[in-house]
PDB file of N, CA, C, O and CB in Angstrom:
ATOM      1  N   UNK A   1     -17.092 -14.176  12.442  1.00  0.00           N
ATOM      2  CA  UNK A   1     -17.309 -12.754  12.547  1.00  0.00           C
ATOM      3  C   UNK A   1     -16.720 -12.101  11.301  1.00  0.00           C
ATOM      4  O   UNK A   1     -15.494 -12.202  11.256  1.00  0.00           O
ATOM      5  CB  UNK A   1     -16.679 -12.178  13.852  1.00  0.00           C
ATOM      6  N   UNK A   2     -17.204 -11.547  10.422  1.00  0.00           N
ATOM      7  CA  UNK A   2     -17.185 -10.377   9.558  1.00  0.00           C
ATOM      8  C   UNK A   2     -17.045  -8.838   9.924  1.00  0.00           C
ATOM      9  O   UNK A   2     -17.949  -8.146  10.393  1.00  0.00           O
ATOM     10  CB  UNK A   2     -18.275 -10.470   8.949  1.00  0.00           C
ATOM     11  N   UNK A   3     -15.600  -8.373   9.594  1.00  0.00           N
ATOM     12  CA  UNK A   3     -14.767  -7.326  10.171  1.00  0.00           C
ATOM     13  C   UNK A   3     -14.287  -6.267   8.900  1.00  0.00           C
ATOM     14  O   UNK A   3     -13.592  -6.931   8.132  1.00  0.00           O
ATOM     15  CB  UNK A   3     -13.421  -8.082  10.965  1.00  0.00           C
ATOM     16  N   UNK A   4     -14.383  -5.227   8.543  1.00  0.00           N
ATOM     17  CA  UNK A   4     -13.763  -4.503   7.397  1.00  0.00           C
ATOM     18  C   UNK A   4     -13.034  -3.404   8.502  1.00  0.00           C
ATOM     19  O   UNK A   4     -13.187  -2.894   9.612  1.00  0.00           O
ATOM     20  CB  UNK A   4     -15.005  -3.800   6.058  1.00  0.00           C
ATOM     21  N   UNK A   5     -12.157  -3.445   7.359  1.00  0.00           N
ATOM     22  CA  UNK A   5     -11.055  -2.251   8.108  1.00  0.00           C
ATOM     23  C   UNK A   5     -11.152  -1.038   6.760  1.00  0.00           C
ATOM     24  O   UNK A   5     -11.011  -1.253   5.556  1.00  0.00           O
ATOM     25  CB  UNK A   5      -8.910  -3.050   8.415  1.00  0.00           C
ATOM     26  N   UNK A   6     -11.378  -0.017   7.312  1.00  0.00           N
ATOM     27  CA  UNK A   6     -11.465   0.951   6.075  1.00  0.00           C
ATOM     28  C   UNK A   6     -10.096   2.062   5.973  1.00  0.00           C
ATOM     29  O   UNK A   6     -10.224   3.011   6.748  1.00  0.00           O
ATOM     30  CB  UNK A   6     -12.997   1.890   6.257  1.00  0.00           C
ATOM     31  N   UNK A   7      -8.925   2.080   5.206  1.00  0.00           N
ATOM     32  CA  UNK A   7      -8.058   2.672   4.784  1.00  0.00           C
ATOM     33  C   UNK A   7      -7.784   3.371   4.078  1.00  0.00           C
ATOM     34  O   UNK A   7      -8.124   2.823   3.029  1.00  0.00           O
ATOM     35  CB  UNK A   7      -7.642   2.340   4.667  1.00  0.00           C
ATOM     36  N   UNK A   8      -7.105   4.881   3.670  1.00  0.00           N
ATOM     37  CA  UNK A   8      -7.549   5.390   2.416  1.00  0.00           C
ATOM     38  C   UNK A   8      -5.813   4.268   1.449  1.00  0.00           C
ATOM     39  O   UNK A   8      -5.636   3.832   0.312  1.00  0.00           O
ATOM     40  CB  UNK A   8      -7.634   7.805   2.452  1.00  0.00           C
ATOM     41  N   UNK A   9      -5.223   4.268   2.352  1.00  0.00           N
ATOM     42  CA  UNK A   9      -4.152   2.783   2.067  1.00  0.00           C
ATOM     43  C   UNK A   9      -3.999   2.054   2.406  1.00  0.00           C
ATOM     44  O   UNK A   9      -3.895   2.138   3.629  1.00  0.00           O
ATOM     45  CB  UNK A   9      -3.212   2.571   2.045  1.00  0.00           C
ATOM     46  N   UNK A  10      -3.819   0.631   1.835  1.00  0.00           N
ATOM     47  CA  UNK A  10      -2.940  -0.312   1.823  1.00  0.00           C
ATOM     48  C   UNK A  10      -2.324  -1.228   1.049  1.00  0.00           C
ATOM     49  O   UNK A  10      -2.568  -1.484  -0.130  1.00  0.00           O
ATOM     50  CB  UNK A  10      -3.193  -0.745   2.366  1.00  0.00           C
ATOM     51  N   UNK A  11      -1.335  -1.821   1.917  1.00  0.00           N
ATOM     52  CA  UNK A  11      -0.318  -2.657   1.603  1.00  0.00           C
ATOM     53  C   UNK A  11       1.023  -2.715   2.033  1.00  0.00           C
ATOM     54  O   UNK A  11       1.404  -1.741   2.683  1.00  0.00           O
ATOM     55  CB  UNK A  11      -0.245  -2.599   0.573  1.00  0.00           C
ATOM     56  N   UNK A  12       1.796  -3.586   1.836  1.00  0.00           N
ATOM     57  CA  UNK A  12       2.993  -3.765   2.123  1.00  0.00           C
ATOM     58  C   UNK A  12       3.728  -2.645   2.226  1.00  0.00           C
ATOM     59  O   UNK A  12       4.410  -2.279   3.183  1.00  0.00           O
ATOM     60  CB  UNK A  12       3.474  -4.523   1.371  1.00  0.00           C
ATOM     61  N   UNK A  13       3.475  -1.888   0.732  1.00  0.00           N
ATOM     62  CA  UNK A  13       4.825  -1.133   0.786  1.00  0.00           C
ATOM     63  C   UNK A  13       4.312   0.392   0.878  1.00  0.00           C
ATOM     64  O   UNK A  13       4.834   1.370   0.341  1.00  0.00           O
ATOM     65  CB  UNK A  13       5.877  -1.441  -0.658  1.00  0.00           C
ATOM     66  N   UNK A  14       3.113   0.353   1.725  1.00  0.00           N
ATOM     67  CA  UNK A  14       2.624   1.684   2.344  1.00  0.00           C
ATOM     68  C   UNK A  14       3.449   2.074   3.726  1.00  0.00           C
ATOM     69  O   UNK A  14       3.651   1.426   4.753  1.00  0.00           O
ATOM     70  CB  UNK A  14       0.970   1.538   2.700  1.00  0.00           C
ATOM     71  N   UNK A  15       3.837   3.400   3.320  1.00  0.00           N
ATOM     72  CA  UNK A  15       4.404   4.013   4.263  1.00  0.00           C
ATOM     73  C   UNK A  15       3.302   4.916   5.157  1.00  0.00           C
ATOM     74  O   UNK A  15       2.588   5.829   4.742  1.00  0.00           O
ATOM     75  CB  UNK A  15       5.497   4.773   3.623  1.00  0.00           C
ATOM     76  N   UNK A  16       3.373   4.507   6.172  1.00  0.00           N
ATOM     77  CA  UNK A  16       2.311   4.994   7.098  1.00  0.00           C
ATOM     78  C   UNK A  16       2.249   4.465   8.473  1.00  0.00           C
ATOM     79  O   UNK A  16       2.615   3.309   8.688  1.00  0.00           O
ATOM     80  CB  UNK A  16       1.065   4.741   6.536  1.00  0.00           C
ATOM     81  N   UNK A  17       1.706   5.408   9.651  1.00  0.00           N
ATOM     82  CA  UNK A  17       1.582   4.785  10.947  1.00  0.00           C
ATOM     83  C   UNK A  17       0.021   4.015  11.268  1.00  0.00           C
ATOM     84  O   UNK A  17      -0.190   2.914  11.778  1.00  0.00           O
ATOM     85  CB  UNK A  17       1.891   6.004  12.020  1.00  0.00           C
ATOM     86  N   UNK A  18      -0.850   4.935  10.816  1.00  0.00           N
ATOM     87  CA  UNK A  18      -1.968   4.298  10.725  1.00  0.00           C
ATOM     88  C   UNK A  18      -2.287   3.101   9.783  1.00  0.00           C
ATOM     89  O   UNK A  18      -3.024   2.190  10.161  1.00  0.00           O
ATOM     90  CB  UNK A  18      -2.717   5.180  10.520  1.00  0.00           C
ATOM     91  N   UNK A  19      -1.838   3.117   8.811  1.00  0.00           N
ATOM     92  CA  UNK A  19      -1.707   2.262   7.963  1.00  0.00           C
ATOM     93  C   UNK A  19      -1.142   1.430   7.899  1.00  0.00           C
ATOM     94  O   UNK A  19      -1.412   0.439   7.220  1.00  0.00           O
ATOM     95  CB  UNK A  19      -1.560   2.501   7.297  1.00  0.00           C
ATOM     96  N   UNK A  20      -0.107   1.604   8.648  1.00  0.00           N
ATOM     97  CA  UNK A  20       0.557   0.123   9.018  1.00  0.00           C
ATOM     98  C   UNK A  20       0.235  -0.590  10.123  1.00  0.00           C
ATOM     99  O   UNK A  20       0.530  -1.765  10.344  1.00  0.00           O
ATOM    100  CB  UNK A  20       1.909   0.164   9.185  1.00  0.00           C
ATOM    101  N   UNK A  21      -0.540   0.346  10.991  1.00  0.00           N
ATOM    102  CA  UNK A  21      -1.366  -0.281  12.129  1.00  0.00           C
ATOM    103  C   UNK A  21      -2.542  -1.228  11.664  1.00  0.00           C
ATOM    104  O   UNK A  21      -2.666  -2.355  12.141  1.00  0.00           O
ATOM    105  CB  UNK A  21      -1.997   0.876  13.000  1.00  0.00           C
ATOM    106  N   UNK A  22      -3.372  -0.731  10.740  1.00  0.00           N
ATOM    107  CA  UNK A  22      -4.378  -1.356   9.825  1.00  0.00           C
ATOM    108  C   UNK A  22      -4.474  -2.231   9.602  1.00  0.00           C
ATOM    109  O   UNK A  22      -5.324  -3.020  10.016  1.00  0.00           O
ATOM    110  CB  UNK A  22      -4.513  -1.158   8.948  1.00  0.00           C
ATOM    111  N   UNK A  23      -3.106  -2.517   8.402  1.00  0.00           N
ATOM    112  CA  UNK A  23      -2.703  -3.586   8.163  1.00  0.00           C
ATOM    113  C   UNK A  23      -2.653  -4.846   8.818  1.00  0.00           C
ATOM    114  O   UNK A  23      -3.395  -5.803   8.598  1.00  0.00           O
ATOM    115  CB  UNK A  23      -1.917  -3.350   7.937  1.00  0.00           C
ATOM    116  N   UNK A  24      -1.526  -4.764   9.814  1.00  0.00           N
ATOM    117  CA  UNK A  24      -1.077  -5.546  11.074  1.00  0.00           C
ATOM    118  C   UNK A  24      -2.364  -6.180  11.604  1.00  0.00           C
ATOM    119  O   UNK A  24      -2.682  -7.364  11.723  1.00  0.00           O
ATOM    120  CB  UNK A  24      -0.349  -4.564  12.257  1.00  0.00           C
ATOM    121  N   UNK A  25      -3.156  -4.796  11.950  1.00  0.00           N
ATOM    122  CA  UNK A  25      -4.455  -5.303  12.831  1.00  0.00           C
ATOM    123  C   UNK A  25      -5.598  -6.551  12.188  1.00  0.00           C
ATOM    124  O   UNK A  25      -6.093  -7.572  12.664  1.00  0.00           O
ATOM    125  CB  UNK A  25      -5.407  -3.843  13.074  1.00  0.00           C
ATOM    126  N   UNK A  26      -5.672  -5.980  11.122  1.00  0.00           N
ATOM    127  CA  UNK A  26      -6.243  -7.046   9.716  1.00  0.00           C
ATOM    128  C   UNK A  26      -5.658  -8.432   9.442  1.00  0.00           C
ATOM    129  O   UNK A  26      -6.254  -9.502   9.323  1.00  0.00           O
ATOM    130  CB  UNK A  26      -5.919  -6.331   8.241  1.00  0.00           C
ATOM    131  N   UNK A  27      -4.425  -8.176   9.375  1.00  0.00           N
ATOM    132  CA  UNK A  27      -3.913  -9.328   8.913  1.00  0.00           C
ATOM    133  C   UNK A  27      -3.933 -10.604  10.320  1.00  0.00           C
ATOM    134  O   UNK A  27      -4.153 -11.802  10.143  1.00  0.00           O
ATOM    135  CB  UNK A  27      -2.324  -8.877   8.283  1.00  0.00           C
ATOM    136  N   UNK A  28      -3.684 -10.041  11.473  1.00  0.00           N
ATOM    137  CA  UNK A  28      -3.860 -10.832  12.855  1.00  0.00           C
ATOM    138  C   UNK A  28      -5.089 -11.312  13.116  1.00  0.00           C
ATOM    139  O   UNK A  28      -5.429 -12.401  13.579  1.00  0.00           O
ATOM    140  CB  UNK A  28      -3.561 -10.058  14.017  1.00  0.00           C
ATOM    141  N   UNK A  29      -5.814 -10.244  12.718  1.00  0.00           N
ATOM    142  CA  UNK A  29      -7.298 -11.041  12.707  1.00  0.00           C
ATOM    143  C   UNK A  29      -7.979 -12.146  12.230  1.00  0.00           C
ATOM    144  O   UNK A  29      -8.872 -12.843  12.711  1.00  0.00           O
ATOM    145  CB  UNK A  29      -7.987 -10.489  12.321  1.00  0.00           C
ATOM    146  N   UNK A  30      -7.237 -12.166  10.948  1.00  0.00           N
ATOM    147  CA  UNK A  30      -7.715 -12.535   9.668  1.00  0.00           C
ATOM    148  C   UNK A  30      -6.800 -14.000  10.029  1.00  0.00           C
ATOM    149  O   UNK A  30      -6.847 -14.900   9.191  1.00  0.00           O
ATOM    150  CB  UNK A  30      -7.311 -11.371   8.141  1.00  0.00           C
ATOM    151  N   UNK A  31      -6.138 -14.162  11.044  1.00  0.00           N
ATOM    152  CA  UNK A  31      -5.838 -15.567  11.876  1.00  0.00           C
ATOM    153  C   UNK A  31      -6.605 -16.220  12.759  1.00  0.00           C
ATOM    154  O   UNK A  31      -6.415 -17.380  13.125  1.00  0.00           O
ATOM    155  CB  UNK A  31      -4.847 -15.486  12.615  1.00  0.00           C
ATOM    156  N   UNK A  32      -7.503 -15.481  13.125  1.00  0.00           N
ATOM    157  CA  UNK A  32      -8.430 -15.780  14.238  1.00  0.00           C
ATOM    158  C   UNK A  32      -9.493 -16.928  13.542  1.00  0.00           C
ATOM    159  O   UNK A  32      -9.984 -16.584  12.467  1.00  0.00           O
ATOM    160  CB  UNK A  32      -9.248 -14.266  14.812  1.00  0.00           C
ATOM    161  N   UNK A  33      -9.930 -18.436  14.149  1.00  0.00           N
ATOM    162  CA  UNK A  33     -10.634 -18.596  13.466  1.00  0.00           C
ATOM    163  C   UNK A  33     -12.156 -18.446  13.540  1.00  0.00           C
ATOM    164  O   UNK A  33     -12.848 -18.314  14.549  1.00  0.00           O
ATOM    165  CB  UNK A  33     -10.263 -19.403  13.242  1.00  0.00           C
ATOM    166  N   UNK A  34     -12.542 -18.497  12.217  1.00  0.00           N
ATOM    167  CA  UNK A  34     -13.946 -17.946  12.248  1.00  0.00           C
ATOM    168  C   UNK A  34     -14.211 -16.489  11.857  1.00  0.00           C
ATOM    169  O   UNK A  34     -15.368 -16.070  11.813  1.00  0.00           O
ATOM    170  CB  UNK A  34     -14.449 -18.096  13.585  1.00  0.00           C
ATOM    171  N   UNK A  35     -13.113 -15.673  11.560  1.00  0.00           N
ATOM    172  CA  UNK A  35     -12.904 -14.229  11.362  1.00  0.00           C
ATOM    173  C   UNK A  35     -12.937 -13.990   9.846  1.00  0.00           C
ATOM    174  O   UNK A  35     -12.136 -14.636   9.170  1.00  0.00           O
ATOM    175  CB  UNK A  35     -11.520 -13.726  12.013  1.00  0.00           C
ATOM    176  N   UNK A  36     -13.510 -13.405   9.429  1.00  0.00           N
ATOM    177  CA  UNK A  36     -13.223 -12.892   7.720  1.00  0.00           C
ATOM    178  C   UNK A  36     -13.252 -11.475   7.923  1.00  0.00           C
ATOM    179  O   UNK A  36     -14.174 -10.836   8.430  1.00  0.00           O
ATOM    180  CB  UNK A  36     -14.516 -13.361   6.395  1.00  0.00           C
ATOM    181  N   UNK A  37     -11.832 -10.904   7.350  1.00  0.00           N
ATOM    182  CA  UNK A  37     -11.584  -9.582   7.071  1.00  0.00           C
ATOM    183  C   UNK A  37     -11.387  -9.448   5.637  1.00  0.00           C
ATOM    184  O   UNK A  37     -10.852 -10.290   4.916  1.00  0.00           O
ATOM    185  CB  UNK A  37     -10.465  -9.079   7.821  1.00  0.00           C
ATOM    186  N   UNK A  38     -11.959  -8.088   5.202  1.00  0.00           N
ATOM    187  CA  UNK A  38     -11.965  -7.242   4.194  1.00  0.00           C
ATOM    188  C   UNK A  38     -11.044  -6.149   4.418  1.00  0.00           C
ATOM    189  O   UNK A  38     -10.939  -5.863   5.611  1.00  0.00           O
ATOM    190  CB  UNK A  38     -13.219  -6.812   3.957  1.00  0.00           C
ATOM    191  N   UNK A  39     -10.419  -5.525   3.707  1.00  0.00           N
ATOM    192  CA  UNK A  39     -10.024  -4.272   3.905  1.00  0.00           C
ATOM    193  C   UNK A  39     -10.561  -3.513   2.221  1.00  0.00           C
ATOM    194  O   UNK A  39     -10.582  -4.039   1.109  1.00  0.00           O
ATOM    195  CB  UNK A  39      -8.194  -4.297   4.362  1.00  0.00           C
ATOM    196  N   UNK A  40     -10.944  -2.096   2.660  1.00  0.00           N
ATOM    197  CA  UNK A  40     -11.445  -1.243   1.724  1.00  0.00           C
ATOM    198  C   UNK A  40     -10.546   0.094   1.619  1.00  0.00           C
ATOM    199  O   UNK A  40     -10.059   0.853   2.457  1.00  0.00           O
ATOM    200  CB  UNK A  40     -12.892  -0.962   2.085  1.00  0.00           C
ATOM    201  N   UNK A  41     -10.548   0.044   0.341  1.00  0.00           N
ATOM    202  CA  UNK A  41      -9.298   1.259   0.086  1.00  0.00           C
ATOM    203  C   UNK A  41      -9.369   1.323  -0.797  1.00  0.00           C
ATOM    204  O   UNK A  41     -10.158   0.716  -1.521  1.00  0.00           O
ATOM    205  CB  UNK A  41      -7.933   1.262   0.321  1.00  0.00           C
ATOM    206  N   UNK A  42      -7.996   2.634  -1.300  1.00  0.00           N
ATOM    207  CA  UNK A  42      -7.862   3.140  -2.505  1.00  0.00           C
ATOM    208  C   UNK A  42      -7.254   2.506  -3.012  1.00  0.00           C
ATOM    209  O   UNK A  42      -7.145   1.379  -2.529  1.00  0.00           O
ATOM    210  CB  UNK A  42      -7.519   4.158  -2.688  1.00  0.00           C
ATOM    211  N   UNK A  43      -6.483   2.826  -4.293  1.00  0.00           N
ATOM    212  CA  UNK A  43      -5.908   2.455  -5.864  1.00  0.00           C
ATOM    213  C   UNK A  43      -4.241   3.232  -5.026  1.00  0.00           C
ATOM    214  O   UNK A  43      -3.144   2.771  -5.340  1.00  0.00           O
ATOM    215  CB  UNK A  43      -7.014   3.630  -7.831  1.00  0.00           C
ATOM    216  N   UNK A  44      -4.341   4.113  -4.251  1.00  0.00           N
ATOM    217  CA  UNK A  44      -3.346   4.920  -4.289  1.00  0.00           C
ATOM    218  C   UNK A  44      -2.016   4.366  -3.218  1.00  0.00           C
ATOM    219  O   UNK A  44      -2.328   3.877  -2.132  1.00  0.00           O
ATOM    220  CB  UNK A  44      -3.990   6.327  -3.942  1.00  0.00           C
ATOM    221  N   UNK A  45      -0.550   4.482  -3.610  1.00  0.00           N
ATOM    222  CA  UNK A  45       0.407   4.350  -2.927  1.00  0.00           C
ATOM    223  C   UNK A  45       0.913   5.170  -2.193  1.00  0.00           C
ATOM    224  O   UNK A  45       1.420   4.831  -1.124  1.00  0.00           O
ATOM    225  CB  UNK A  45       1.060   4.039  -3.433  1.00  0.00           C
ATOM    226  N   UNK A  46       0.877   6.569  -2.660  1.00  0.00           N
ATOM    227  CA  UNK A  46       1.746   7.362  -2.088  1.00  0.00           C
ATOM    228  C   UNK A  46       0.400   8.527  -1.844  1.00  0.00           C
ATOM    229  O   UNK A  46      -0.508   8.853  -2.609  1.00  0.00           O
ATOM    230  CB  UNK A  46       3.243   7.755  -3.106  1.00  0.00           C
ATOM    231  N   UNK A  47       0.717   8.952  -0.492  1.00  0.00           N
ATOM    232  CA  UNK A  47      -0.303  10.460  -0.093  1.00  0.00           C
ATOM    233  C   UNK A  47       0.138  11.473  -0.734  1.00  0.00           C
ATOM    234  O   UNK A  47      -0.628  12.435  -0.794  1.00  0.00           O
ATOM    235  CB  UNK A  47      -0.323  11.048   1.469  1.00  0.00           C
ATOM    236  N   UNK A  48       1.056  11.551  -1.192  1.00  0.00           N
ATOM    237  CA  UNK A  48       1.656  12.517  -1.934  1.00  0.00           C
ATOM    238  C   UNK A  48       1.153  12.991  -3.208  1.00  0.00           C
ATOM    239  O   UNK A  48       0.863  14.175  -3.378  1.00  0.00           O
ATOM    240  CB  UNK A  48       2.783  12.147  -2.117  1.00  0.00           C
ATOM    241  N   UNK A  49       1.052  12.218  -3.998  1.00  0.00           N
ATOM    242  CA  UNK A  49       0.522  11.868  -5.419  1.00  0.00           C
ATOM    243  C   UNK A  49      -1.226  11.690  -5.484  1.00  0.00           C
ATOM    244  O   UNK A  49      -1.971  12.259  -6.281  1.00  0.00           O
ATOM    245  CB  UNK A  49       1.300  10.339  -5.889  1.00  0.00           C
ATOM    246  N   UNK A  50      -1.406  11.245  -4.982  1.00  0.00           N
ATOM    247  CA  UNK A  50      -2.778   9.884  -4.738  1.00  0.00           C
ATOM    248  C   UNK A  50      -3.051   9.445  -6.724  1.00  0.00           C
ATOM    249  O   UNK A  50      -4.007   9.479  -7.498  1.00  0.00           O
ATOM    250  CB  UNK A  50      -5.046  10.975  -3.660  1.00  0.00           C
ATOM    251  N   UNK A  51      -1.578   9.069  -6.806  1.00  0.00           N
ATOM    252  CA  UNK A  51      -1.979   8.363  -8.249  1.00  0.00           C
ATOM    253  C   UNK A  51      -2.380   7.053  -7.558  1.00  0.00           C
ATOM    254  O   UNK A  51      -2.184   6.812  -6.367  1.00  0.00           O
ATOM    255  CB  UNK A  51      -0.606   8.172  -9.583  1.00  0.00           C
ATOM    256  N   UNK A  52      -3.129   6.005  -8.696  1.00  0.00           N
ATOM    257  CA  UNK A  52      -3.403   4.763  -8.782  1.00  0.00           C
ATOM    258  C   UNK A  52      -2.380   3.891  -9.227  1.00  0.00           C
ATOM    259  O   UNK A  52      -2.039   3.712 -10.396  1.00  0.00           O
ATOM    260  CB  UNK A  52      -4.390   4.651  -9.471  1.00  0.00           C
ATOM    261  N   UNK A  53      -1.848   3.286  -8.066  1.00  0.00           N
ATOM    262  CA  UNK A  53      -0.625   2.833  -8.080  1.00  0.00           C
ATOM    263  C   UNK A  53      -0.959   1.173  -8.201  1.00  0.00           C
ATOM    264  O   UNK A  53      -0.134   0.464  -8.776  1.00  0.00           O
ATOM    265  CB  UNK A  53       0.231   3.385  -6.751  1.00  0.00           C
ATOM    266  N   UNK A  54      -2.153   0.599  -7.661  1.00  0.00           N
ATOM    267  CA  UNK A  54      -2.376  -0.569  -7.296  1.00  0.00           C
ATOM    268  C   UNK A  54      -3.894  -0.251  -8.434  1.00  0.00           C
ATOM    269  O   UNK A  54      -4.589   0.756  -8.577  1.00  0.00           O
ATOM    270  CB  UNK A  54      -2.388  -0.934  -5.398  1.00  0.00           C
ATOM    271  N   UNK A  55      -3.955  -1.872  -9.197  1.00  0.00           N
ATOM    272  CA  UNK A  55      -5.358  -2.231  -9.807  1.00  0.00           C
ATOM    273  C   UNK A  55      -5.929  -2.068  -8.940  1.00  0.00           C
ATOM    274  O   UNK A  55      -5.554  -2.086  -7.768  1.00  0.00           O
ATOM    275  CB  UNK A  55      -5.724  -3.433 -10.370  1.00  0.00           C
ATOM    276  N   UNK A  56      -7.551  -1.768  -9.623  1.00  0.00           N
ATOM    277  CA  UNK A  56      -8.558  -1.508  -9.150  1.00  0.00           C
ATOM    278  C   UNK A  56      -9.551  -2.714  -8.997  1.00  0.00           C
ATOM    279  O   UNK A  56      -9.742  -3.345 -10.037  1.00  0.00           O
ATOM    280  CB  UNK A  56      -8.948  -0.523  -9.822  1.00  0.00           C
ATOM    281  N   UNK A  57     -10.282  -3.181  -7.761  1.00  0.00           N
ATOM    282  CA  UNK A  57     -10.794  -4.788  -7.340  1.00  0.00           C
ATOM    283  C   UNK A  57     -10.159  -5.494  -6.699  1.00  0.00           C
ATOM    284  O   UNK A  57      -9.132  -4.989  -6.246  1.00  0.00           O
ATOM    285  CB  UNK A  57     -11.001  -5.666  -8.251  1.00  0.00           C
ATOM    286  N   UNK A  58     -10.344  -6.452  -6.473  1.00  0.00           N
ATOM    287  CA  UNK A  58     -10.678  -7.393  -5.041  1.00  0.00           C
ATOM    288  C   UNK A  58      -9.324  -8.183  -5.330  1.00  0.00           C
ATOM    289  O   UNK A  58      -9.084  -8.716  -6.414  1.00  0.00           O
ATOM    290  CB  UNK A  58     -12.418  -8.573  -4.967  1.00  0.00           C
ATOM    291  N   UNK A  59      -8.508  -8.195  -4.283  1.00  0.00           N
ATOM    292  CA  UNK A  59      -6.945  -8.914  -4.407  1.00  0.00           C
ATOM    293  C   UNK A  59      -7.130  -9.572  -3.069  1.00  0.00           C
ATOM    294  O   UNK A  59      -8.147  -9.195  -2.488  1.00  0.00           O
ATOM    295  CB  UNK A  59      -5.348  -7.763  -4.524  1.00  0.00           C
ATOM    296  N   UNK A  60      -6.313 -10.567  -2.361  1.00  0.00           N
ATOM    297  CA  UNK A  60      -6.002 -10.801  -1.316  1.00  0.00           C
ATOM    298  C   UNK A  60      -5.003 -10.915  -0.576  1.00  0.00           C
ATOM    299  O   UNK A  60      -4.533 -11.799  -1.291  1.00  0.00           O
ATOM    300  CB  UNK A  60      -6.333 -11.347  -1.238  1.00  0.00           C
ATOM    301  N   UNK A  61      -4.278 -10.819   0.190  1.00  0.00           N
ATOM    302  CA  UNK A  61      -2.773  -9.664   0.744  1.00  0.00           C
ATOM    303  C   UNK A  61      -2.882 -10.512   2.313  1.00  0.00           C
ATOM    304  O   UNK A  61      -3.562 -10.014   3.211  1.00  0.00           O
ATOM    305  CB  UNK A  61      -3.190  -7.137   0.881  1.00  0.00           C
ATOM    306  N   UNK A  62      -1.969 -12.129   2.566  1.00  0.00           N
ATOM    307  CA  UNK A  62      -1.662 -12.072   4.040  1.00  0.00           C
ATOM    308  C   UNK A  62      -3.131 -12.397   4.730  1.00  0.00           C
ATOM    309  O   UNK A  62      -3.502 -12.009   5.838  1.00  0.00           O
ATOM    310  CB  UNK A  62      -0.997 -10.478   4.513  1.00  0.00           C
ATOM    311  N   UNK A  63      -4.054 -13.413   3.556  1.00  0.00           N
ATOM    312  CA  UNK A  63      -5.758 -13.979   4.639  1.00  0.00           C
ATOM    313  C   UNK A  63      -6.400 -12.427   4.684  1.00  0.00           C
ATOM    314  O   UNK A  63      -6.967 -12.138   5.738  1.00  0.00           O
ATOM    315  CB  UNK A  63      -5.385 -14.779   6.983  1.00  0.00           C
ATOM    316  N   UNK A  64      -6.365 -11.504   3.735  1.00  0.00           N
ATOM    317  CA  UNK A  64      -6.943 -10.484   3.684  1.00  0.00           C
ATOM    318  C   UNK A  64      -7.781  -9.842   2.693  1.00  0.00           C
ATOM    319  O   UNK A  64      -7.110  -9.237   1.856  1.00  0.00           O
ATOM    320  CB  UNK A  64      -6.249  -9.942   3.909  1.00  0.00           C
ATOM    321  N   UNK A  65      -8.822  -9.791   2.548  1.00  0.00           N
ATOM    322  CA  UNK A  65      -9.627  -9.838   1.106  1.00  0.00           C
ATOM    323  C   UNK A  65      -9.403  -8.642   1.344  1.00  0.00           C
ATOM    324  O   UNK A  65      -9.502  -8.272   2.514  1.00  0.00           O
ATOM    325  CB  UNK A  65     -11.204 -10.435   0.713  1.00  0.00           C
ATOM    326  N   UNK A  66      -8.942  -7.442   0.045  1.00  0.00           N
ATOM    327  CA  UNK A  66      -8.168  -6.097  -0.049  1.00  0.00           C
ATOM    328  C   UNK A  66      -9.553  -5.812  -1.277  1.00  0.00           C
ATOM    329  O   UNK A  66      -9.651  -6.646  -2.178  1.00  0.00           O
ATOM    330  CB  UNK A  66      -6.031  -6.117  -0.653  1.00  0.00           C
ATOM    331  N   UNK A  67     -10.273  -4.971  -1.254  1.00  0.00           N
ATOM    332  CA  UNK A  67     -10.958  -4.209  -2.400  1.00  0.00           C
ATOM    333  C   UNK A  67     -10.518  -2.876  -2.281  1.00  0.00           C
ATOM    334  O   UNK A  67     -10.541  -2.311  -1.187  1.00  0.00           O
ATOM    335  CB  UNK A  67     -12.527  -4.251  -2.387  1.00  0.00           C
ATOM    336  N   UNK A  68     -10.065  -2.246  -3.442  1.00  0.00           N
ATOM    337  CA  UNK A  68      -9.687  -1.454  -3.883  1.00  0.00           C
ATOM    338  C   UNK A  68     -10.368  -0.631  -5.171  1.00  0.00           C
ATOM    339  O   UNK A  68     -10.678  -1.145  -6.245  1.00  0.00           O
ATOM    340  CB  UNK A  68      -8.722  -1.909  -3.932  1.00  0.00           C
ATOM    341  N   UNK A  69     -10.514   0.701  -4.816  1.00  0.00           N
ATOM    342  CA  UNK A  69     -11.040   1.918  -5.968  1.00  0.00           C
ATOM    343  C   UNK A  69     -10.297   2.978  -5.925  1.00  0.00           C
ATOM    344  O   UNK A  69      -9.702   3.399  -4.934  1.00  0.00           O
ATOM    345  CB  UNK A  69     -12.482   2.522  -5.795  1.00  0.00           C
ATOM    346  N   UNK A  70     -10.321   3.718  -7.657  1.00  0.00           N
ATOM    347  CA  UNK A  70      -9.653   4.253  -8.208  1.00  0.00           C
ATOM    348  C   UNK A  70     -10.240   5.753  -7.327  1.00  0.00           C
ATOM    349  O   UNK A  70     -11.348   6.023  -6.863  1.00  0.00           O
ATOM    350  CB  UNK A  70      -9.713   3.899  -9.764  1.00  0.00           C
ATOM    351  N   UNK A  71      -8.807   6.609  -7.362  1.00  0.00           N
ATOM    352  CA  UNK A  71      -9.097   7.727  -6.586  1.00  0.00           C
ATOM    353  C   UNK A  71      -9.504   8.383  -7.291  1.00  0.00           C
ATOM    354  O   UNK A  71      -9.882   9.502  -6.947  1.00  0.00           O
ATOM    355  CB  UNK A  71      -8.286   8.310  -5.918  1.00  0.00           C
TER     356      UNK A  71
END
């Protein structure tokens, strides 16, 4: 099963409730076998800023294919 989780963040060192729910939820999945998760998001760390804190393109984060674009 093919699953995307859409975030305007992530990562580790995102501070967030939803976003850290995201995460979590993604990354558990992304244990399941037979499961491929994506997560789609921004470049940005902080809501505050929405600078581009993180490169822009396809990283993988914890069995999690992470694509990322510039805000």
């Amino acid at each position: 099963m093919k699953l995307a989780v859409v975030t305007p963040r992530y990562g580790r060192e995102v501070a967030g409730g939803a976003e850290t729910a995201a995460r979590l939820l993604a990354t558990r999945l992304a244990t399941r076998p037979g499961f491929t998760v994506t997560a789609l998001t921004t470049c940005a760390l902080d809501a505050t800023t929405w600078d581009d804190d993180y490169p822009s393109g396809a990283t993988e984060l914890d069995g999690v294919q992470v694509h990322r674009v510039p805000v």
